[in-house]
PDB file with SEQRES, HELIX, SHEET and CRYST1 records, atoms N, CA, C and O in Angstrom:
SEQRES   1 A   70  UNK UNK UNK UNK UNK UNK UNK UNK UNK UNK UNK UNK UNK          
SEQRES   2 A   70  UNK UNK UNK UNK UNK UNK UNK UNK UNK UNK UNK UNK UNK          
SEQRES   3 A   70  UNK UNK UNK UNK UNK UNK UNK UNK UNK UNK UNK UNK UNK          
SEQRES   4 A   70  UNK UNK UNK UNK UNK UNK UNK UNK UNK UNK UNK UNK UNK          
SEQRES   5 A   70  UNK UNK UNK UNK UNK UNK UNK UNK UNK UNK UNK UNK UNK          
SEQRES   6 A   70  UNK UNK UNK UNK UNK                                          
HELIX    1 AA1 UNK A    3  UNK A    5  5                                   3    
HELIX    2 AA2 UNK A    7  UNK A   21  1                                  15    
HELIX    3 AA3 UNK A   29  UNK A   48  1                                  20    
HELIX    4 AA4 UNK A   56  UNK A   58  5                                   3    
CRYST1    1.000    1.000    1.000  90.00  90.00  90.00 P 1           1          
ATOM      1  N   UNK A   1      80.320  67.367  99.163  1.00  0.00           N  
ATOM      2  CA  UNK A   1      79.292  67.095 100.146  1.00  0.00           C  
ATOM      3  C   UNK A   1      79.359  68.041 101.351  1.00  0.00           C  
ATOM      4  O   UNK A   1      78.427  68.252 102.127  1.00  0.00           O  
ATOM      5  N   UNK A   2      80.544  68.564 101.402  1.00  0.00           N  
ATOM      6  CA  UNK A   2      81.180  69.558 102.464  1.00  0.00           C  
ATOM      7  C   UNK A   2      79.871  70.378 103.178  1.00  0.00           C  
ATOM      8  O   UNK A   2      79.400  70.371 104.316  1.00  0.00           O  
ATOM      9  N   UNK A   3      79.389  71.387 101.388  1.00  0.00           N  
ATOM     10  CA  UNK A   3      78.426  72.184 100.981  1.00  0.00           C  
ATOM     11  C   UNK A   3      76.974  72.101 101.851  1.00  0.00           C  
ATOM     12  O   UNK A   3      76.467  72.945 102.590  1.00  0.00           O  
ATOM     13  N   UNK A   4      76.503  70.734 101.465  1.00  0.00           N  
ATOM     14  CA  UNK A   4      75.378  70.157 101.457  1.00  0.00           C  
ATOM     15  C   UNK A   4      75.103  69.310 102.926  1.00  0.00           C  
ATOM     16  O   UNK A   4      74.077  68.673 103.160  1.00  0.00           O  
ATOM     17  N   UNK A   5      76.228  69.452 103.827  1.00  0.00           N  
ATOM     18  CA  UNK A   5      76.108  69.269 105.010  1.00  0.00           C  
ATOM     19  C   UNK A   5      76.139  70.147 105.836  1.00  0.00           C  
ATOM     20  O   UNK A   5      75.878  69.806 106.990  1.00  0.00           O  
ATOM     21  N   UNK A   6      76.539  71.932 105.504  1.00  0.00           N  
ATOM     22  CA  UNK A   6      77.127  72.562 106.025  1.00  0.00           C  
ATOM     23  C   UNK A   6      75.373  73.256 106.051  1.00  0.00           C  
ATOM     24  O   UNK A   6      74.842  73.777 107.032  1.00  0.00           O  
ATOM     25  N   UNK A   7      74.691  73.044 104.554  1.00  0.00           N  
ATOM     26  CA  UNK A   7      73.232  73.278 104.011  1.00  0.00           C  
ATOM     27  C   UNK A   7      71.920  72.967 105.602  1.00  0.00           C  
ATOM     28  O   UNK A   7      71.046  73.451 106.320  1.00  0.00           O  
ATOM     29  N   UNK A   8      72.679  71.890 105.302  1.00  0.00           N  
ATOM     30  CA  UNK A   8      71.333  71.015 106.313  1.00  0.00           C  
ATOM     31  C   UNK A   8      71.471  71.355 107.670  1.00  0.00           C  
ATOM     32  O   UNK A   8      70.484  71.516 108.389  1.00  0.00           O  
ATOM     33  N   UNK A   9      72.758  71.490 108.116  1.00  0.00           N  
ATOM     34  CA  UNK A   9      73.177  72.179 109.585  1.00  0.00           C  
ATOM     35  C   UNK A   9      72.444  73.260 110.074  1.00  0.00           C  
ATOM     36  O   UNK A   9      71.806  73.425 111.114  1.00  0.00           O  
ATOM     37  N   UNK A  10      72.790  74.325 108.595  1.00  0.00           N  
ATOM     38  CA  UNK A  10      72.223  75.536 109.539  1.00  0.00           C  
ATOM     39  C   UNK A  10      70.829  75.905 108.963  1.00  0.00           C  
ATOM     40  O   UNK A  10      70.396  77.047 109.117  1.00  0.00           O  
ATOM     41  N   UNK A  11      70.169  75.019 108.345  1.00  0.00           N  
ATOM     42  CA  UNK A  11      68.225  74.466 108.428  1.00  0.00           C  
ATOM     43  C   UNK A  11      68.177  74.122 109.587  1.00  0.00           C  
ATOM     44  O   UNK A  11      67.361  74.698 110.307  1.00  0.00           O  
ATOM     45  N   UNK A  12      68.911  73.218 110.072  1.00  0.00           N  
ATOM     46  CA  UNK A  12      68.193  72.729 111.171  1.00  0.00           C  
ATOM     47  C   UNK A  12      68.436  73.718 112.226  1.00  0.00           C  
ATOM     48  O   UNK A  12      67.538  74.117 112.968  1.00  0.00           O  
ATOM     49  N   UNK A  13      69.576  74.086 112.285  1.00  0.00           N  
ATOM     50  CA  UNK A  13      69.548  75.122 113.474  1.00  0.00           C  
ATOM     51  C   UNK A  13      68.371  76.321 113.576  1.00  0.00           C  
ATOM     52  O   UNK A  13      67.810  76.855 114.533  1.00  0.00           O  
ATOM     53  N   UNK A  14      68.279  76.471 112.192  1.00  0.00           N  
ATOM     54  CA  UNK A  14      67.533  77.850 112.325  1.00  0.00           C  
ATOM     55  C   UNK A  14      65.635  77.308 112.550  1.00  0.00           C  
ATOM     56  O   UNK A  14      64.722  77.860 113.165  1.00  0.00           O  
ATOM     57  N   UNK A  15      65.674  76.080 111.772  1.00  0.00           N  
ATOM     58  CA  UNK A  15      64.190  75.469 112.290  1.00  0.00           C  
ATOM     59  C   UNK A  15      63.729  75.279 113.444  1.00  0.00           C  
ATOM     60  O   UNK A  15      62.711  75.629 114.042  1.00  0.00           O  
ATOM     61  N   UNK A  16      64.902  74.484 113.746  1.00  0.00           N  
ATOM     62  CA  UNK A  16      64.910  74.379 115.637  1.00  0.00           C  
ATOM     63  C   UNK A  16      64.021  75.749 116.136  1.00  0.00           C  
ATOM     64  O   UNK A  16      62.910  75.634 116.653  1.00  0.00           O  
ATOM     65  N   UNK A  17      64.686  77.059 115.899  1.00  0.00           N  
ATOM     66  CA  UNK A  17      65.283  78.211 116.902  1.00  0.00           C  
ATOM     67  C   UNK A  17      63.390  78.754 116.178  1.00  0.00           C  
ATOM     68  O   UNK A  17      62.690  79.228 117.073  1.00  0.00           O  
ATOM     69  N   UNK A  18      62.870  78.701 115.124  1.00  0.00           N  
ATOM     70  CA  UNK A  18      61.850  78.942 114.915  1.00  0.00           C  
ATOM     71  C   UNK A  18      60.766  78.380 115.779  1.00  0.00           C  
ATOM     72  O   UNK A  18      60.015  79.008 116.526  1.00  0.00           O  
ATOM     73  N   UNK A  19      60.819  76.784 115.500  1.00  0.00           N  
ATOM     74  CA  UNK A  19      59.790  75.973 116.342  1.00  0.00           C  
ATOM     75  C   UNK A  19      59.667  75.943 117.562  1.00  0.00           C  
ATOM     76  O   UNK A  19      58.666  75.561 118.168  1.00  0.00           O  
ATOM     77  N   UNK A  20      61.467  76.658 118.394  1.00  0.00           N  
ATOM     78  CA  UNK A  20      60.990  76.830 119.850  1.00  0.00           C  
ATOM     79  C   UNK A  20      60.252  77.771 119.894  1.00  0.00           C  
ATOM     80  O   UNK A  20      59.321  77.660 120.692  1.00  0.00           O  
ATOM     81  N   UNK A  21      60.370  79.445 118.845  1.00  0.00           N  
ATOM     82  CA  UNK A  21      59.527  80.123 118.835  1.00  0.00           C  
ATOM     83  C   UNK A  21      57.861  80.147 119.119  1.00  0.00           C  
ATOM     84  O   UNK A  21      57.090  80.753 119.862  1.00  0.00           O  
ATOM     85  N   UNK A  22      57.788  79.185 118.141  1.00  0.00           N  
ATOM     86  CA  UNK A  22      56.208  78.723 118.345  1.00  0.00           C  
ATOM     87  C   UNK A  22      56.182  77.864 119.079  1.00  0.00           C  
ATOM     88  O   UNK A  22      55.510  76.926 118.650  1.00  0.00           O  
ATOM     89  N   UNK A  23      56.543  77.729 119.889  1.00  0.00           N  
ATOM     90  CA  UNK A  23      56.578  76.712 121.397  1.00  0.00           C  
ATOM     91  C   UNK A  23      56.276  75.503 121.150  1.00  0.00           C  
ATOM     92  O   UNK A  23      55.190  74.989 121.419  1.00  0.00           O  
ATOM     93  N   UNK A  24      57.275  74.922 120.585  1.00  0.00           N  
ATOM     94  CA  UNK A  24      57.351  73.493 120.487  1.00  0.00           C  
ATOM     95  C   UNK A  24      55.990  72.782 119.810  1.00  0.00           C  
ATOM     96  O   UNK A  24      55.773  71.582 119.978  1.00  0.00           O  
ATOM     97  N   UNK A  25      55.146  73.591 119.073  1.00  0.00           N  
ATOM     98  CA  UNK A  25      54.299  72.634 118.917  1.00  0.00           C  
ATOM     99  C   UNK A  25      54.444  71.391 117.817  1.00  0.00           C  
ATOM    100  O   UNK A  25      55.159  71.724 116.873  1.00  0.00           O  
ATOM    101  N   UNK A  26      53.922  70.020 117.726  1.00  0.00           N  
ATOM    102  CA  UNK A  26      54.212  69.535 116.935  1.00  0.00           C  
ATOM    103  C   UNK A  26      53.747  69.575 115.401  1.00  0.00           C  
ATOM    104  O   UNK A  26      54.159  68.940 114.431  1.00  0.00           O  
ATOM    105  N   UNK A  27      52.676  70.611 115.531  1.00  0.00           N  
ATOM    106  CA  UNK A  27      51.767  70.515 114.487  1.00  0.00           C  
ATOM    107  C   UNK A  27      52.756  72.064 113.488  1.00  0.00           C  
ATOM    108  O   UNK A  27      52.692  72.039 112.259  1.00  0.00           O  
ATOM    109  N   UNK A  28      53.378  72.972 114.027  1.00  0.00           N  
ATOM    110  CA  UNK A  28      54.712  73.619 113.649  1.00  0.00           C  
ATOM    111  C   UNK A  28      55.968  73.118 113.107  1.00  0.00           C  
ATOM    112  O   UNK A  28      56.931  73.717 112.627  1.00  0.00           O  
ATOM    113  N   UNK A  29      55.753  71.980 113.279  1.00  0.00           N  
ATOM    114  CA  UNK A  29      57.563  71.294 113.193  1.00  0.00           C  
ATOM    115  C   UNK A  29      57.798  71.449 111.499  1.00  0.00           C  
ATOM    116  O   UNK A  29      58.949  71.738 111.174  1.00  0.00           O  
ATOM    117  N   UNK A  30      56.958  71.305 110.571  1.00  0.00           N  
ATOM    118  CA  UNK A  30      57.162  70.936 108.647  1.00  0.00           C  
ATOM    119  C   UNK A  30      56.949  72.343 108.255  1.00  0.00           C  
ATOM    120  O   UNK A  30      57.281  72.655 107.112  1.00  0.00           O  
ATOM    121  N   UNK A  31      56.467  73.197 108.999  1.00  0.00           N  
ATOM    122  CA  UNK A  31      56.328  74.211 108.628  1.00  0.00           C  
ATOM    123  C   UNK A  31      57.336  75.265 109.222  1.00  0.00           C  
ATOM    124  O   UNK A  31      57.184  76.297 108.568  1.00  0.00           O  
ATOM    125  N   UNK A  32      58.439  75.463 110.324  1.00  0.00           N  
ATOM    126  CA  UNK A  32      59.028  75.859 110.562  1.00  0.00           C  
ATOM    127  C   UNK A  32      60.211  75.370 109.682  1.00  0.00           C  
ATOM    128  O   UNK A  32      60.821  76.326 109.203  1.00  0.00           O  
ATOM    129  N   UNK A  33      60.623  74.373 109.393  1.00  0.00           N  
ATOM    130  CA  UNK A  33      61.448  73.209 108.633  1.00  0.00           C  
ATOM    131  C   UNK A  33      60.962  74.196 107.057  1.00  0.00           C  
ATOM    132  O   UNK A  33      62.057  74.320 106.508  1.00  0.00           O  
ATOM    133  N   UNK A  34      60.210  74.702 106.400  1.00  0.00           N  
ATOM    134  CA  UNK A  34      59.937  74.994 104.756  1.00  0.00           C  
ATOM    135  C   UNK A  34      60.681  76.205 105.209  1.00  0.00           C  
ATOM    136  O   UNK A  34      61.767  76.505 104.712  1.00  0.00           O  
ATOM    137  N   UNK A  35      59.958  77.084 106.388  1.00  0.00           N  
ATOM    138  CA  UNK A  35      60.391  78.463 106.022  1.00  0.00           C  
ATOM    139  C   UNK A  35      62.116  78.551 106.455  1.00  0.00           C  
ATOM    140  O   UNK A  35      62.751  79.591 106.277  1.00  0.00           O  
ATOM    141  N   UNK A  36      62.809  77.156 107.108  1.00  0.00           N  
ATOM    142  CA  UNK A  36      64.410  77.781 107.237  1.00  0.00           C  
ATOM    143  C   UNK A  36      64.801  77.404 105.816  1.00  0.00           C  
ATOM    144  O   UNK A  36      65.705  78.012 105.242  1.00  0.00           O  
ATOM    145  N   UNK A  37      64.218  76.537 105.317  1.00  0.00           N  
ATOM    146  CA  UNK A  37      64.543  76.297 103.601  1.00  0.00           C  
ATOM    147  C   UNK A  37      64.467  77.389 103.012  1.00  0.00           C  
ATOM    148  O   UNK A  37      65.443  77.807 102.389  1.00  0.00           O  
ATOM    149  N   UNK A  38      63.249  78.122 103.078  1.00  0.00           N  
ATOM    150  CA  UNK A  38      63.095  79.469 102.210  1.00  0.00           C  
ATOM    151  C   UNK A  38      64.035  80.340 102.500  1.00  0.00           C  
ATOM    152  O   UNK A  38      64.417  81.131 101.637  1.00  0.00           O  
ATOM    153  N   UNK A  39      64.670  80.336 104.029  1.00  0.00           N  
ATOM    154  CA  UNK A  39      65.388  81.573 104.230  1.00  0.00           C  
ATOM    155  C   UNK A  39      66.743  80.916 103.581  1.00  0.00           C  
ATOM    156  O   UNK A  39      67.536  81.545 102.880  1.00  0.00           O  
ATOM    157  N   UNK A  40      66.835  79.865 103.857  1.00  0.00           N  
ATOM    158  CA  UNK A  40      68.685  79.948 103.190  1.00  0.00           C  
ATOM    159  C   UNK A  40      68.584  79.913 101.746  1.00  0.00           C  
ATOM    160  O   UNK A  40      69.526  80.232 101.020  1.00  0.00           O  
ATOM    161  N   UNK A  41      67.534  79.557 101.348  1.00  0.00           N  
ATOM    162  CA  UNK A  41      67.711  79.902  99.649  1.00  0.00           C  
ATOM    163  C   UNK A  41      67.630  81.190  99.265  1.00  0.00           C  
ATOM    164  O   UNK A  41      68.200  81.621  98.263  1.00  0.00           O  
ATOM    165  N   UNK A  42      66.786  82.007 100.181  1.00  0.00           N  
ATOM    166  CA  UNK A  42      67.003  83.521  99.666  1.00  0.00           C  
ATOM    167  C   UNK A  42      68.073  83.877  99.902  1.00  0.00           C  
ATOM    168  O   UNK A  42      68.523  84.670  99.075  1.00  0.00           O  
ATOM    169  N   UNK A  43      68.816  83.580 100.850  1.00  0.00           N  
ATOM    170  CA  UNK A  43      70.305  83.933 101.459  1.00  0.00           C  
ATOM    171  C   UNK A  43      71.209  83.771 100.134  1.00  0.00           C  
ATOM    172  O   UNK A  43      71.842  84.590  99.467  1.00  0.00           O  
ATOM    173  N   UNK A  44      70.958  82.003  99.997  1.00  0.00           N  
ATOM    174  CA  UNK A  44      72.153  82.188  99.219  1.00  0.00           C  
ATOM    175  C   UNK A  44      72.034  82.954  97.789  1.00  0.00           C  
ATOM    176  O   UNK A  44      72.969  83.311  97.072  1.00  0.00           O  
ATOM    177  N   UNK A  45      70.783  83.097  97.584  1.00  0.00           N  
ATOM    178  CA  UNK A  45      70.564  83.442  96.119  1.00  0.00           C  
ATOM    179  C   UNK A  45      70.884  84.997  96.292  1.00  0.00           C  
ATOM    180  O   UNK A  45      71.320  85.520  95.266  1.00  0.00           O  
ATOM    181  N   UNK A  46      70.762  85.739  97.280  1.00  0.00           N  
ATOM    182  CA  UNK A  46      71.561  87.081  97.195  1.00  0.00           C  
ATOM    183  C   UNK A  46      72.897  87.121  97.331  1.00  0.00           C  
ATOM    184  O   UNK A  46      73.627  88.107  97.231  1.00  0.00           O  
ATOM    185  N   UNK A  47      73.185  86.010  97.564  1.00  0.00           N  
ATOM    186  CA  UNK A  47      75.002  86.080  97.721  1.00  0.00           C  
ATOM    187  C   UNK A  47      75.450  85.702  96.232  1.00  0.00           C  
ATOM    188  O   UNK A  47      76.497  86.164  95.779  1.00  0.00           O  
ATOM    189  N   UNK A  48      74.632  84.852  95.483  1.00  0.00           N  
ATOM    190  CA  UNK A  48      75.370  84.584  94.230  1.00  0.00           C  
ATOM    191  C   UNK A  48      74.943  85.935  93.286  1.00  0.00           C  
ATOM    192  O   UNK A  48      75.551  86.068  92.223  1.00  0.00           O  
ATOM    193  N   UNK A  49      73.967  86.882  93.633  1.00  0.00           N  
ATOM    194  CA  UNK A  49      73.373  87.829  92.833  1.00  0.00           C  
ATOM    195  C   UNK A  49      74.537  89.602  93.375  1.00  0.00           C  
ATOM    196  O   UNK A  49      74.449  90.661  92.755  1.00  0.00           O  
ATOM    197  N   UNK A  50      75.088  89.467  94.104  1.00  0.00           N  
ATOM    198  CA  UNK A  50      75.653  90.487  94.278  1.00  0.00           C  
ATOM    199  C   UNK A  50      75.006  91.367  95.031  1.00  0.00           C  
ATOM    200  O   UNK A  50      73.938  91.154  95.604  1.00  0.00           O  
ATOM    201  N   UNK A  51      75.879  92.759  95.051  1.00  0.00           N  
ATOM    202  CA  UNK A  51      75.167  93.809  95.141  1.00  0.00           C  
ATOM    203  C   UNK A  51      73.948  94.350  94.128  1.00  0.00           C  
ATOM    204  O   UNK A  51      73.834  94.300  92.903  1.00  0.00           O  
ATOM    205  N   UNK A  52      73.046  94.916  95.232  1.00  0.00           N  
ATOM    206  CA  UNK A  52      71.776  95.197  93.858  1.00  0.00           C  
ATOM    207  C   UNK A  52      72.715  96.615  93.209  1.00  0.00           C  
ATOM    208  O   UNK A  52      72.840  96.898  92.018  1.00  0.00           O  
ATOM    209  N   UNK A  53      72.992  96.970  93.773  1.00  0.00           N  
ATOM    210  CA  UNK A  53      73.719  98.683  92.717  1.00  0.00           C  
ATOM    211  C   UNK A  53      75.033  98.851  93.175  1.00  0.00           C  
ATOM    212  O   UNK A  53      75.078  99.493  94.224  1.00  0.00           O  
ATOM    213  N   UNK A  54      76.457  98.372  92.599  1.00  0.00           N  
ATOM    214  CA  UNK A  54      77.245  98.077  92.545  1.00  0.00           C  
ATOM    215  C   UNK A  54      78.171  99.874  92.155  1.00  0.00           C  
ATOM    216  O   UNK A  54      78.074 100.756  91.302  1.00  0.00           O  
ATOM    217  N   UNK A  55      78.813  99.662  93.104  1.00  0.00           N  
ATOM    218  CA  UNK A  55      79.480 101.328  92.829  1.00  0.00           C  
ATOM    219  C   UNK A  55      80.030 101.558  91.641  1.00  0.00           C  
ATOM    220  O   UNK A  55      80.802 100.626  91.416  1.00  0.00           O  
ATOM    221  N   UNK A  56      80.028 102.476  90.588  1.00  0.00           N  
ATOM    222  CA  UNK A  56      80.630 102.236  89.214  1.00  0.00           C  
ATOM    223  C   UNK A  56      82.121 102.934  90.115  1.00  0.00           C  
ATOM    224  O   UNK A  56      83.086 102.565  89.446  1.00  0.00           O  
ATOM    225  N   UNK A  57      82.412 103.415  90.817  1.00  0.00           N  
ATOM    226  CA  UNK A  57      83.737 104.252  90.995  1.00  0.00           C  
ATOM    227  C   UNK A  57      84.815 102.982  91.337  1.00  0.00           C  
ATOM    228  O   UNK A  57      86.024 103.119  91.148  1.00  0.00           O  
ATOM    229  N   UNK A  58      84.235 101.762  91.849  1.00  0.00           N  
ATOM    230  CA  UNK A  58      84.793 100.745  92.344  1.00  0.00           C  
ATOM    231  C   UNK A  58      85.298  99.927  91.217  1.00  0.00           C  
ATOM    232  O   UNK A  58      86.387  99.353  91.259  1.00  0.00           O  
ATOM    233  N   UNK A  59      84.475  99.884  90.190  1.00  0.00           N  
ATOM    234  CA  UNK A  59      84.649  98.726  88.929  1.00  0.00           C  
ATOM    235  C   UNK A  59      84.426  97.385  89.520  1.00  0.00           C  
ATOM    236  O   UNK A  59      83.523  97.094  90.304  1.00  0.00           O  
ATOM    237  N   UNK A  60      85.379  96.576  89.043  1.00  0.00           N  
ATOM    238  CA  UNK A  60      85.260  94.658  88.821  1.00  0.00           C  
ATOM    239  C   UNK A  60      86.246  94.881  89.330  1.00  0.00           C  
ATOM    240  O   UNK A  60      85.587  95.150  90.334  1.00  0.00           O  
ATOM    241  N   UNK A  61      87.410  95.071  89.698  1.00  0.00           N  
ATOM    242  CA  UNK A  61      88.700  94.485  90.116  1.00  0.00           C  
ATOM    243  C   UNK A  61      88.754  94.975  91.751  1.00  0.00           C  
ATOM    244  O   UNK A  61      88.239  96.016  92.159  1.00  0.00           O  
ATOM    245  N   UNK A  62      89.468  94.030  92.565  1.00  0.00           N  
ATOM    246  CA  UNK A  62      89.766  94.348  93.771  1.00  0.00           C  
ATOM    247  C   UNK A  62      91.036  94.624  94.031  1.00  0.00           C  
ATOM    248  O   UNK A  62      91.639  94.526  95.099  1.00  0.00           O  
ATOM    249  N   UNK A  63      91.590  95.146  92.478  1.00  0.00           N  
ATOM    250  CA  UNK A  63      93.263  95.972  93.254  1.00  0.00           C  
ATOM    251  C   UNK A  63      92.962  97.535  93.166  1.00  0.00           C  
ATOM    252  O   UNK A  63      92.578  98.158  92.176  1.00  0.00           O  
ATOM    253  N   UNK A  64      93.187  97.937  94.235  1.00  0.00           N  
ATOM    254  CA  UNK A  64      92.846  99.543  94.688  1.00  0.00           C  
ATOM    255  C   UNK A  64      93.759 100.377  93.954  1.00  0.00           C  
ATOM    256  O   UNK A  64      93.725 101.603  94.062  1.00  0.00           O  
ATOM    257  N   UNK A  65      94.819  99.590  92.988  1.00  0.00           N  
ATOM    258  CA  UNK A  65      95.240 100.607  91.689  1.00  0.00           C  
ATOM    259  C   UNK A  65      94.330 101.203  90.564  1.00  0.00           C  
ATOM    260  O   UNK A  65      94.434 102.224  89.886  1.00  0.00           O  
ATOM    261  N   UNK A  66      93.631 100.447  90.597  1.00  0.00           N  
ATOM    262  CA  UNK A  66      92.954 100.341  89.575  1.00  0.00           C  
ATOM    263  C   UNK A  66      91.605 100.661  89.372  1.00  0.00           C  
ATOM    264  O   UNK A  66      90.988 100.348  88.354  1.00  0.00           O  
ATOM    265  N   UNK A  67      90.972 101.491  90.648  1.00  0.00           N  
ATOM    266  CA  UNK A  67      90.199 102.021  90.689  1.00  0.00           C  
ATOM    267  C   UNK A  67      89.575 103.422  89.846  1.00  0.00           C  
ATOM    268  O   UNK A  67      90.185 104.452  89.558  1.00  0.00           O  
ATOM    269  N   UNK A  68      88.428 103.129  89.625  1.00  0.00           N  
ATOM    270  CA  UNK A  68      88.079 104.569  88.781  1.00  0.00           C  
ATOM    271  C   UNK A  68      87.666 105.704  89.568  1.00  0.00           C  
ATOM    272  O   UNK A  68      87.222 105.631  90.713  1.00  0.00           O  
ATOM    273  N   UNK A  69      87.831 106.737  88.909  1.00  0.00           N  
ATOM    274  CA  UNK A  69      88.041 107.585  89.024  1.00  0.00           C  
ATOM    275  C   UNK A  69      87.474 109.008  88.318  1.00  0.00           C  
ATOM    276  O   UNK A  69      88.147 109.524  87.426  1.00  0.00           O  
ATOM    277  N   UNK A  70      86.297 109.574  88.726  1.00  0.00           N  
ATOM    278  CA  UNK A  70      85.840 110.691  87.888  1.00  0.00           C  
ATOM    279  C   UNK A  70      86.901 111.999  87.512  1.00  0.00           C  
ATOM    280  O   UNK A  70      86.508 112.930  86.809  1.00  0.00           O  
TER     281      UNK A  70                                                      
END                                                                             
Protein backbone atom coordinates (compact mmCIF):
# COMPACT_ATOMS: atom_id res chain seq x y z
CA UNK A 1 0.00 0.00 0.00
CA UNK A 2 3.30 1.92 0.67
CA UNK A 3 3.19 2.39 -3.38
CA UNK A 4 -0.31 3.51 -3.74
CA UNK A 5 -0.12 6.11 -1.07
CA UNK A 6 3.07 7.45 -2.07
CA UNK A 7 0.74 7.42 -5.86
CA UNK A 8 -1.97 9.62 -4.51
CA UNK A 9 0.45 12.06 -2.60
CA UNK A 10 2.23 13.26 -5.34
CA UNK A 11 -1.37 13.61 -7.63
CA UNK A 12 -2.39 15.59 -5.27
CA UNK A 13 0.49 17.69 -4.89
CA UNK A 14 0.99 18.19 -8.40
CA UNK A 15 -3.01 18.88 -8.95
CA UNK A 16 -2.99 21.26 -6.25
CA UNK A 17 0.17 23.21 -7.88
CA UNK A 18 -1.83 23.02 -11.38
CA UNK A 19 -5.25 24.34 -10.08
CA UNK A 20 -3.47 27.16 -8.26
CA UNK A 21 -2.17 27.70 -11.73
CA UNK A 22 -5.49 28.24 -13.10
CA UNK A 23 -6.41 30.26 -10.17
CA UNK A 24 -8.31 28.32 -8.07
CA UNK A 25 -11.16 27.94 -10.13
CA UNK A 26 -13.66 25.43 -9.13
CA UNK A 27 -14.85 24.51 -12.40
CA UNK A 28 -10.68 23.39 -12.96
CA UNK A 29 -10.47 21.25 -9.94
CA UNK A 30 -11.44 17.32 -12.07
CA UNK A 31 -9.63 18.48 -14.68
CA UNK A 32 -6.41 19.53 -13.17
CA UNK A 33 -6.88 16.18 -10.90
CA UNK A 34 -6.98 13.83 -14.77
CA UNK A 35 -4.03 15.66 -16.11
CA UNK A 36 -1.67 14.94 -12.64
CA UNK A 37 -3.01 11.31 -13.31
CA UNK A 38 -1.83 11.48 -16.87
CA UNK A 39 1.46 12.88 -15.86
CA UNK A 40 2.42 10.23 -13.28
CA UNK A 41 1.38 7.50 -15.50
CA UNK A 42 3.53 8.73 -18.23
CA UNK A 43 6.25 9.09 -15.63
CA UNK A 44 6.02 5.93 -14.43
CA UNK A 45 5.55 4.16 -17.65
CA UNK A 46 8.97 5.65 -18.85
CA UNK A 47 10.64 4.47 -15.86
CA UNK A 48 9.46 0.87 -16.31
CA UNK A 49 10.33 1.28 -20.25
CA UNK A 50 13.95 2.32 -19.87
CA UNK A 51 16.12 4.13 -21.88
CA UNK A 52 14.70 4.72 -25.45
CA UNK A 53 18.44 3.83 -27.01
CA UNK A 54 20.38 2.11 -24.54
CA UNK A 55 24.29 2.31 -25.10
CA UNK A 56 25.38 -1.10 -26.66
CA UNK A 57 29.13 -0.26 -25.21
CA UNK A 58 27.43 -0.40 -21.69
CA UNK A 59 25.54 -3.86 -22.09
CA UNK A 60 22.99 -5.25 -19.17
CA UNK A 61 25.33 -5.53 -16.35
CA UNK A 62 26.31 -2.78 -13.90
CA UNK A 63 29.82 -4.21 -13.03
CA UNK A 64 32.27 -1.87 -14.89
CA UNK A 65 34.38 -5.19 -15.50
CA UNK A 66 32.42 -6.20 -17.72
CA UNK A 67 31.88 -3.69 -19.96
CA UNK A 68 32.10 -3.86 -23.77
CA UNK A 69 34.29 -2.85 -25.60
CA UNK A 70 34.94 -2.17 -29.46
Amino acid sequence: MANATAREEWIKRRARKLWEREGLRPDQEQECWDKAVQEFEAASSEENRGPAHPDPAVGSTSDPTKLKHP
